[in-house]
ZADRENLO-931601 format. One record per residue (C-alpha): residue in one letter; x negated, y, z negated; residue number from 1. Coordinates in pm, 1 decimal, padded with zeros to 6 digits, always signed. Layout:
BEGIN
   voba         c1         c2         c3   drenfi
      A          X          Y          Z      NUM
...
***
This chain:
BEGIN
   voba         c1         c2         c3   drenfi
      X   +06426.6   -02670.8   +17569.6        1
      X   +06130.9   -02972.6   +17505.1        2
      X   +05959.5   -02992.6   +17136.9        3
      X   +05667.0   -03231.9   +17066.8        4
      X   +05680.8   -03367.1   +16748.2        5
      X   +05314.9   -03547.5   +16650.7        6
      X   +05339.9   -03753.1   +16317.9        7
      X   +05009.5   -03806.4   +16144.4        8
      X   +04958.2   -04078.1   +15919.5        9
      X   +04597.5   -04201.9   +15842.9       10
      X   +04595.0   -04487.9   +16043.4       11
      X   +04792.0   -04347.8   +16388.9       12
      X   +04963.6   -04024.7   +16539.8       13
      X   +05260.7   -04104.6   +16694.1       14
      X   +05414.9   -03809.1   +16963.7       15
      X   +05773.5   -03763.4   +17041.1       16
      X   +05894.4   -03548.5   +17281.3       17
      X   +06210.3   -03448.1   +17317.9       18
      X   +06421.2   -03261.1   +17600.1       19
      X   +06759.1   -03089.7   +17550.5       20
      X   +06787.0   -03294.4   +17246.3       21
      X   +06721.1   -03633.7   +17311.6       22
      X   +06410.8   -03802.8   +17286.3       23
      X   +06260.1   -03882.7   +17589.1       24
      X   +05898.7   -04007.3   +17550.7       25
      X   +05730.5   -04189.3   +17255.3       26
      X   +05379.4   -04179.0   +17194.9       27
      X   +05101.8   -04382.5   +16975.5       28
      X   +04758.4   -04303.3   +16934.6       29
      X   +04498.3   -04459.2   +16709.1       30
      X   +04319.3   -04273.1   +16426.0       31
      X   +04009.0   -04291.5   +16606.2       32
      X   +03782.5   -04097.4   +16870.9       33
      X   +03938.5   -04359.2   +17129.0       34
      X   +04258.6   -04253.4   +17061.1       35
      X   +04144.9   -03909.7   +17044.1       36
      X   +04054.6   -03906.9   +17386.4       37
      X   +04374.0   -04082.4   +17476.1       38
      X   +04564.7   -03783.5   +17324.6       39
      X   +04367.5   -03532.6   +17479.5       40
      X   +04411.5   -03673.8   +17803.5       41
      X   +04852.0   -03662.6   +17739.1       42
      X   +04856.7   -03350.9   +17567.1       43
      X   +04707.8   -03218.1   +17897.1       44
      X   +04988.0   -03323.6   +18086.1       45
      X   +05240.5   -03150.2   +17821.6       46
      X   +05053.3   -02873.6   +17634.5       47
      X   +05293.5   -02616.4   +17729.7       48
      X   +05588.8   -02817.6   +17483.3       49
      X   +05549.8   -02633.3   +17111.7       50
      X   +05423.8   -02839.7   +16867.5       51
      X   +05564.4   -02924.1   +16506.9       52
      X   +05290.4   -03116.8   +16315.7       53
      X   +05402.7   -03371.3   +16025.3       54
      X   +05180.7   -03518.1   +15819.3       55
      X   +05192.6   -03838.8   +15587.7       56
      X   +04842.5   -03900.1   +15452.4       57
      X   +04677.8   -04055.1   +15195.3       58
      X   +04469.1   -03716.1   +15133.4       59
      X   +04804.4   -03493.2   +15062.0       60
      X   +04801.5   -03385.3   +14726.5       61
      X   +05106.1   -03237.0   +14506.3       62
      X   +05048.0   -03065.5   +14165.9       63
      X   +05383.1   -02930.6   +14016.2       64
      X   +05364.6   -02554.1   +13824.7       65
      X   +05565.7   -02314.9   +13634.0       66
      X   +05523.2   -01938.8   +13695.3       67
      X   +05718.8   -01646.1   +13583.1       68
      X   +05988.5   -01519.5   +13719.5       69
      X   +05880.3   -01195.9   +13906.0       70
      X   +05961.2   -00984.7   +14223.6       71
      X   +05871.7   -01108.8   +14556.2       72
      X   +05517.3   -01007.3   +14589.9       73
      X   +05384.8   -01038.1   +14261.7       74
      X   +05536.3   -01447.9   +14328.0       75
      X   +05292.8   -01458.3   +14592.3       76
      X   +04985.0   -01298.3   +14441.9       77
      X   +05018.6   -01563.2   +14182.6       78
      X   +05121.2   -01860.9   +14388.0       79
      X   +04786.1   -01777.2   +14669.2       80
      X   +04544.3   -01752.6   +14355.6       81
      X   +04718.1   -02080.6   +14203.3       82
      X   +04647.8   -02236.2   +14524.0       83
      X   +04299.0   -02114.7   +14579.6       84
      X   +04156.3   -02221.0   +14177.6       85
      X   +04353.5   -02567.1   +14272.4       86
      X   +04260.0   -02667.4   +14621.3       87
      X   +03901.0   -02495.5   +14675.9       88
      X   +03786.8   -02682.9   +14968.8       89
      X   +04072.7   -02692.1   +15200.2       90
      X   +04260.3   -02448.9   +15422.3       91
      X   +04553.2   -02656.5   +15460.5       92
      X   +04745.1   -02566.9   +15169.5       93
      X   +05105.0   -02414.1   +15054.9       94
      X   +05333.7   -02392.1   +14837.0       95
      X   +05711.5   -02435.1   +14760.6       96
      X   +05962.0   -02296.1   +14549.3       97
      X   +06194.2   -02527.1   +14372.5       98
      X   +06435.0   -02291.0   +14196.8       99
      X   +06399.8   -02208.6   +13816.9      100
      X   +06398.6   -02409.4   +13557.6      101
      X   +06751.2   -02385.8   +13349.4      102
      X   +06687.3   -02297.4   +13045.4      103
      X   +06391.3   -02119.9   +12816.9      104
      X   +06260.0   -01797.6   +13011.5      105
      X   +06364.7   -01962.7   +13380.9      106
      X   +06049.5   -01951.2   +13490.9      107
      X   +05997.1   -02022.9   +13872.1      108
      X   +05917.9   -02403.1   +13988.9      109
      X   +05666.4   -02427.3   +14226.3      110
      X   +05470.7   -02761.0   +14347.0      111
      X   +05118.1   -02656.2   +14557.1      112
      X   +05037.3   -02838.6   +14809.8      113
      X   +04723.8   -02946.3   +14988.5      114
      X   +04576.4   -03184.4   +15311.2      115
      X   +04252.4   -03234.0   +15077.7      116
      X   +04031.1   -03344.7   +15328.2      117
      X   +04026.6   -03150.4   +15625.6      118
      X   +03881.7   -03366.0   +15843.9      119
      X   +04125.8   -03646.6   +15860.8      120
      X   +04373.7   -03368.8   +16064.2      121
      X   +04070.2   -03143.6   +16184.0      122
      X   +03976.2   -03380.7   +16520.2      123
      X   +04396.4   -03399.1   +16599.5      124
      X   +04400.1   -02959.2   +16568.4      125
      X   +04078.9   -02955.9   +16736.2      126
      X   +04217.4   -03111.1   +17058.0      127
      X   +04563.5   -02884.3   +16990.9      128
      X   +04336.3   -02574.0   +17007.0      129
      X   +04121.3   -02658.2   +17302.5      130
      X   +04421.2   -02751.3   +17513.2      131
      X   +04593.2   -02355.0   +17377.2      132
      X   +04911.2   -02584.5   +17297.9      133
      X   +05108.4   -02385.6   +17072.6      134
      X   +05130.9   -02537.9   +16758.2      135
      X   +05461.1   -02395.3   +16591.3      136
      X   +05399.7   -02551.5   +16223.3      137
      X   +05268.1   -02808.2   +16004.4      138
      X   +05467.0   -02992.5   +15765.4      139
      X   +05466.3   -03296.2   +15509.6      140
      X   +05623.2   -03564.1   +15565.1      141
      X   +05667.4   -03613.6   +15180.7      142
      X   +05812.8   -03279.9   +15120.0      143
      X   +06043.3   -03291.3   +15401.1      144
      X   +06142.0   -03600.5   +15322.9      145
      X   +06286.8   -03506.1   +14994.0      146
      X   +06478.6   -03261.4   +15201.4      147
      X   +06592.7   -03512.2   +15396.0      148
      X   +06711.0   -03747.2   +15185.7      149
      X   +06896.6   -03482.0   +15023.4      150
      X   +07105.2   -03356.1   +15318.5      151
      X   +07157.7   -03675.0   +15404.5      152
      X   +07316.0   -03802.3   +15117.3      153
      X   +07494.7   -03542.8   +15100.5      154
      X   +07416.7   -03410.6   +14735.9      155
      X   +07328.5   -03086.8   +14877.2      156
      X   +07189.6   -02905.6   +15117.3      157
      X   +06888.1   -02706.2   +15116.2      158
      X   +06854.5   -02637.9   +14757.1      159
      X   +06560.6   -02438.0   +14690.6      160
      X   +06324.3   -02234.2   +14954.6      161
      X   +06152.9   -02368.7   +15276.3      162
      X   +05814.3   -02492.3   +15307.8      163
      X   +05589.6   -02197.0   +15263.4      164
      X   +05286.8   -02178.7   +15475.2      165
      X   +04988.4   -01924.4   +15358.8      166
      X   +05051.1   -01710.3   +15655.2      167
      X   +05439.4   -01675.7   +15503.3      168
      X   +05598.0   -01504.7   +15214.7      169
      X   +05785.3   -01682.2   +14994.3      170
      X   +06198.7   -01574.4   +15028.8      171
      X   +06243.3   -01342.5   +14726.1      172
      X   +06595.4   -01573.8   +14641.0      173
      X   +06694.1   -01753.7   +14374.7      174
      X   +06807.4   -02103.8   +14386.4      175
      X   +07105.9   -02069.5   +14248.1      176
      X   +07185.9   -01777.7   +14514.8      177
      X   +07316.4   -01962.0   +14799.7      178
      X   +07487.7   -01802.4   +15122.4      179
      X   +07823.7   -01906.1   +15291.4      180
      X   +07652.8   -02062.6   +15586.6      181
      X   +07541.0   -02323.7   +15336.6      182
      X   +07911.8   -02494.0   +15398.0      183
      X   +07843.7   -02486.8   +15715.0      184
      X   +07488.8   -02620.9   +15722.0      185
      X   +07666.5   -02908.1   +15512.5      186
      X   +07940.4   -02990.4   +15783.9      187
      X   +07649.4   -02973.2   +16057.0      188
      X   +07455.4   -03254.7   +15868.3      189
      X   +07787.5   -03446.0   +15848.9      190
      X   +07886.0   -03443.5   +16212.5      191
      X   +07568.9   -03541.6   +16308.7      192
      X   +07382.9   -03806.3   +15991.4      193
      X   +07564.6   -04086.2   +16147.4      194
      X   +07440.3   -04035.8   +16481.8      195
      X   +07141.4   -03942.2   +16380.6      196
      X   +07089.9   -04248.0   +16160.9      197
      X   +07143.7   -04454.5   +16456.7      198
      X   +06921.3   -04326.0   +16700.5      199
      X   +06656.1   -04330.9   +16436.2      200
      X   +06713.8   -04732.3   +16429.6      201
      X   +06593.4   -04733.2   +16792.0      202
      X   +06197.8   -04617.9   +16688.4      203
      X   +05976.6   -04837.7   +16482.1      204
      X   +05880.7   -04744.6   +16137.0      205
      X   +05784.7   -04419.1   +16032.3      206
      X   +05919.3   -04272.5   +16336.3      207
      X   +06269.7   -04281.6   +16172.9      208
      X   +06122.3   -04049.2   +15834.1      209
      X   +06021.7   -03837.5   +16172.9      210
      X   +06332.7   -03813.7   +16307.6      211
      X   +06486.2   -03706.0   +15991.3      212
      X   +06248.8   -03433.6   +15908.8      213
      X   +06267.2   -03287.1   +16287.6      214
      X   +06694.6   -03303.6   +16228.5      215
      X   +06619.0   -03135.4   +15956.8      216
      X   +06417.0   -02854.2   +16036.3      217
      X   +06662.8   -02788.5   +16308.3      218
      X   +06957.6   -02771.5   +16078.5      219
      X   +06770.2   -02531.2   +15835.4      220
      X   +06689.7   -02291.5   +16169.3      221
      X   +07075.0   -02294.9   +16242.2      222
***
């Protein structure tokens, strides 16, 4: 099965698309209405592949928060208000759970998260939209990466919930309740880091922080 991975930053995008695993075309396009047009004109020739969008801009915002500890949906009443009073003038925003703090009432930490100018990704979507590409998700590059680094190094994997998109609902879990499969999601990263790692060597600069947040995503879908 293909996936097309685009990786924003605020000077390029940079597309790789991958086939049964392996990475079989690379991508660049210029942050600018030239290179616009040069990515309309490829995403027409591939606008069937689903999409997972990473950005790594200058215009991402992070502002960390404590909540209380509730149920499920009274979590996200708070956390979409929070995130409304915060980031105003944006519709690219989200939130994720980091656990609970360890000791006092154990409230819930949360970070909010925001792309606050929309129109440094809105020309990029724009051309997603008007080719009906599916677009399966958009991610940060910083967030992720603090995943990655994470399961990389082994300390451990996963800790804490997923990226939460608006359109999701937080997991009503704790941090500290992990499943079996986590062992397992552990030996996955393990078998594959290494040769991961040196793929990654073979694509310039960012691309590798790419690479590692797409291996990542897939192990957390496993």
């Amino acid at each position: 099965m293909a996936s097309h991975s685009l990786y924003l930053t605020n000077t390029r995008l940079v597309s790789l698309l991958a086939r049964a695993g392996q990475a079989s075309v690379r991508r660049e396009f210029e942050a600018s209405e030239a290179g616009a047009a040069q990515f309309d004109a490829y995403l027409a020739t591939v606008s069937d592949v689903p999409i997972h969008f990473f950005t790594d801009l200058a215009e991402e915002d992070f502002r960390p928060d404590t909540i209380p500890h509730v149920g499920a949906r009274d979590r996200e009443a708070i956390v979409t208000r929070k995130l409304g009073q915060i980031f105003r003038n944006t519709p690219y925003r989200y939130a994720v759970l980091q656990g609970r703090d360890t000791d006092g009432r154990r409230d819930d930490r949360v970070v909010y998260a925001a792309i606050t100018n929309p129109d440094v990704v809105k020309p990029w979507l724009d051309i997603i939209e008007a080719r009906a590409a599916p677009l399966a998700g958009m991610y940060s590059a910083a967030i992720l990466g603090t995943r990655v680094i994470e399961a990389l190094e082994l300390a451990h994997v996963l800790q804490g919930d997923p990226v939460v998109g608006l359109d999701q609902p937080l997991a009503d879990e704790d941090a500290e309740e992990r499943s079996a499969s986590d062992d397992w999601r552990l030996g996955v990263v393990r078998s594959e880091a290494q040769h991961f790692i040196d793929a990654g060597r073979q694509v310039p600069g960012h691309d590798v922080l790419l690479l590692r947040a797409v291996l990542l995503l897939q192990v957390g879908r496993r």
